[in-house]
C-alpha positions in Angstrom: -11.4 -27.2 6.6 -14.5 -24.2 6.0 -12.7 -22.0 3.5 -15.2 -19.6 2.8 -13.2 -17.3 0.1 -13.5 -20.3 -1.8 -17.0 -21.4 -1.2 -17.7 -17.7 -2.3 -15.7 -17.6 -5.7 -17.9 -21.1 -6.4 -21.3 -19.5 -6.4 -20.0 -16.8 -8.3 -18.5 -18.0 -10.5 -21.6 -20.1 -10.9 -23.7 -17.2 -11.3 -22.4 -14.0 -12.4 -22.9 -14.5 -16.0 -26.4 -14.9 -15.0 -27.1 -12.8 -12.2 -26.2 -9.9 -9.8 -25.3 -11.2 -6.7 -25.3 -8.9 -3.1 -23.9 -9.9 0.0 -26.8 -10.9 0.9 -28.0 -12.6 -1.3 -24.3 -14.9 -1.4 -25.0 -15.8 2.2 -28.4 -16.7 1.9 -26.5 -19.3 -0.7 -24.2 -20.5 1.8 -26.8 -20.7 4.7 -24.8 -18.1 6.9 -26.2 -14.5 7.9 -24.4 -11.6 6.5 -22.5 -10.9 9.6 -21.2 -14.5 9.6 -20.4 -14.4 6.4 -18.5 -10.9 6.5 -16.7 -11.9 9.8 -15.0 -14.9 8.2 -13.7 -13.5 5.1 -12.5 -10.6 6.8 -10.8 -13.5 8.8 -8.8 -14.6 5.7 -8.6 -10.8 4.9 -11.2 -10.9 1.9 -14.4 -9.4 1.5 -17.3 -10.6 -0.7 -17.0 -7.6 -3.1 -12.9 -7.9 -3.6 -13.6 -11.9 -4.5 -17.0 -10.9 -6.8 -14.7 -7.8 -8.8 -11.8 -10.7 -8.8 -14.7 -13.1 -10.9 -16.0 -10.3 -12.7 -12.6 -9.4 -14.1 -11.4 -12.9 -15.2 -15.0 -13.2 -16.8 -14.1 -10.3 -18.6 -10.6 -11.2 -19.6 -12.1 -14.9 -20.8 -14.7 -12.8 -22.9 -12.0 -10.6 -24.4 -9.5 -13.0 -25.8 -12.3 -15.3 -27.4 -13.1 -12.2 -29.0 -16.9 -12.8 -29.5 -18.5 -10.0 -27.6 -17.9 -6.6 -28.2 -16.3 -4.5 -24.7 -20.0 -3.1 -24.7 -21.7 -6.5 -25.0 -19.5 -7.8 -22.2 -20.0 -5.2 -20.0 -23.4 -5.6 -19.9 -23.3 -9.1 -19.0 -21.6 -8.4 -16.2 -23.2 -5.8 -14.7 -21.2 -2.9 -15.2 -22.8 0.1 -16.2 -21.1 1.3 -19.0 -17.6 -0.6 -20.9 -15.3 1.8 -19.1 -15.5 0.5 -15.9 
């Protein structure tokens, strides 16, 4: 069965340590259009940017308890502009 939440959380997860992602650009990834891509997350009630905040705050909470990055360093790596968002 197509589960696209999930396909979505792979390539982000794949990526956002590296890379800012846009909707865009995530369904480029998957081969859909935006539209498509949009349309069937909103049919399993997501949205790209819910599910990329969702991977960017685990990556953050992974970063926190190993305890090698400062809150500044990690911010930066993943793409927040300052440590208190």
């Amino acid at each position: 069965m197509y589960d696209p939440s999930m396909r979505v959380l792979t390539v982000l997860e794949l990526l956002q340590a590296h890379e800012e992602v846009s909707g865009a650009d995530l369904a480029r990834r998957l081969e859909l259009s935006p539209a498509t891509l949009r349309r069937r997350l909103a049919d399993e009630g997501a949205s790209w940017q819910r599910l990329k905040d969702g991977v960017r705050r685990e990556l953050a909470l992974q970063h926190l308890a190993e305890g090698r990055l400062t809150v500044d360093e990690i911010a930066a790596r993943l793409g927040f502009e300052d440590a208190s968002t």
